[in-house]
Phi, psi and omega in degrees: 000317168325298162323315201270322170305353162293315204300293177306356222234296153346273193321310184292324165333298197306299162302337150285303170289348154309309170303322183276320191269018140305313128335307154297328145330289161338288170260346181227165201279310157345313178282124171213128170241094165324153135350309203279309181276354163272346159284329198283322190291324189279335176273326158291319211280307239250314152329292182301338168288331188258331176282331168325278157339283175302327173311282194319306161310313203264317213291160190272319190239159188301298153005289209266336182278325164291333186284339181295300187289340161303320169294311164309330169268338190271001168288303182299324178271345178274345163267333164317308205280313215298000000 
């Protein structure tokens, strides 16, 4: 049951950060986000989420769950900016 209320917890993150750059889309001309890139935003946003989450669950001591999730995001902003 755990799994999945995380899952879902994800899913919803994942999609509420989704909603902004849709929104830009919308209102301003600036913006132009394709399909293919809100899937690509959504397959990272959702990786990194899921990998956070098993850090956190698995790695054993507090120490070791933060040096990890600081290392899954700063993974995650260097493939974004890429």
């Amino acid at each position: 049951m755990g799994v999945f209320r995380n899952f879902t917890k994800i899913i919803l993150v994942v999609l509420g950060v989704l909603v902004i750059p849709w929104c830009g889309t919308l209102i301003s001309d600036e913006v132009h986000w394709t399909i293919f890139d809100f899937v690509v935003a959504g397959v990272l946003l959702l990786s990194c989420g899921l990998l956070i989450d098993n850090l956190y669950r698995y790695l054993p001591t507090n120490s070791t769950k933060i040096v990890g999730i600081i290392f899954a995001i700063v993974a995650f902003v260097l493939l974004w900016l890429e």
